[in-house]
C-alpha positions, -999 to +999 in steps of 0.1 A: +000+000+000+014+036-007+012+058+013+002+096-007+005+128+008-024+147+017-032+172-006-015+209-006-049+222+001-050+211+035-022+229+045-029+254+075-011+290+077-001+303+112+003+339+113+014+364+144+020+399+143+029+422+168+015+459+169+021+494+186-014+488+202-047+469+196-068+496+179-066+485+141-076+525+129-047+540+150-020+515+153+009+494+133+021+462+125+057+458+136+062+427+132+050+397+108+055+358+108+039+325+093+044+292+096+029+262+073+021+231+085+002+199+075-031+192+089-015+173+118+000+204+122+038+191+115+059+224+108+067+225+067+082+259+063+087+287+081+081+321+064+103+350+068+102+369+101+100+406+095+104+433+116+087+467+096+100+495+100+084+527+118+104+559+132+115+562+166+087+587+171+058+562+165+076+539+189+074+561+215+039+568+217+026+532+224+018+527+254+036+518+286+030+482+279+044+480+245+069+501+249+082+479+273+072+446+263+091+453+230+120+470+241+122+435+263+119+409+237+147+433+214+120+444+189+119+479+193+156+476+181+150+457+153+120+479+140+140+509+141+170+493+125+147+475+097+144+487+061+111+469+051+078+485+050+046+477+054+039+469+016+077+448+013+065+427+043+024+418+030+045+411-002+068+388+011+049+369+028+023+361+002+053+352-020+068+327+011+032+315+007+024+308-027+050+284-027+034+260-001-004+270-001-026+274-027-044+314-022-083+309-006-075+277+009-063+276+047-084+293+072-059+322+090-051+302+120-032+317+152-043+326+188-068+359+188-065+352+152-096+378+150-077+406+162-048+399+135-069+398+109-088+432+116-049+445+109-045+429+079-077+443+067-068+479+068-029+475+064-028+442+042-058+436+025-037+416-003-026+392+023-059+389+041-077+382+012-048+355+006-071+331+038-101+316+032-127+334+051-127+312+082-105+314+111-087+290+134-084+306+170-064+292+190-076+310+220-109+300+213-097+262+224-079+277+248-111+294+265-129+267+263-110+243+277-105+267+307-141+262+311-150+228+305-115+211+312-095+230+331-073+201+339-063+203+303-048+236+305-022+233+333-006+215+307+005+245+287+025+275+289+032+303+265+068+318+271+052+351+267+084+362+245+060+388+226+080+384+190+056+368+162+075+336+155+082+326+188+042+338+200+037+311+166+051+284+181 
């Protein structure tokens, strides 16, 4: 008996970005990543990591918490220091994945997904419209295993590192 692949279709696209706030009409993306896996969610590829630029100015008026958190994790550095844009980044990406994913195919997965994706809308509308129109939120499992197994959950632990590809994995 052979054993075939399953089909490049299947493939799911994990996506994190980080952002100078939460308010999709005010701030940024900063940072982008994607992964691809298979449906049993074995890594195939990971996509490039990008850091996007923004002036030192925009930096400094996030927030106390972002300001912090990402001047933590290194990434404040490496947005100042980066020479890609917004539009380089979205482009990059959907060239990592047209290699591995057909467009319209894999939900946008990744935890408070939702959120992401309102980003994309207004500051990559090529690479949202690159997901099918369903999501796959991981915090959505995450809530409601809180609720119905909690047991389940003190299994976990996010490392909290605040940069996209580690927040992917």
């Amino acid at each position: 008996m052979s054993s075939t692949p399953p089909p490049i279709d299947t493939r799911l696209i994990w996506i994190d970005l980080e952002m100078t706030g939460l308010d999709p009409d005010s701030d940024s993306i900063i940072e982008i990543a994607t992964l691809v896996t298979d449906q049993e969610l074995n890594v195939l590829a990971e996509g490039p990591e990008l850091a996007i630029h923004h002036p030192v100015e925009r930096l400094d008026a996030m927030d106390d918490w972002n300001r912090g958190t990402h001047r933590k994790s290194g990434l404040w550095d490496k947005v100042v220091a980066s020479q890609t844009s917004l539009a380089q980044a979205e482009a990059l990406t959907i060239a990592f994945l047209s290699e591995w994913v057909p467009a319209g195919k894999s939900p946008i997965c990744g935890n408070s997904i939702c959120q992401d994706r309102r980003f994309l809308v207004r500051l990559m509308p090529r690479l949202e419209s690159y997901f099918h129109y369903r999501n796959l939120d991981v915090s959505t499992l995450k809530e409601l295993a809180r609720r119905w197994s909690p047991e389940l959950v003190d299994g976990f632990s996010k490392a909290g590192s605040h940069t996209a590809m580690a927040d992917i994995r």
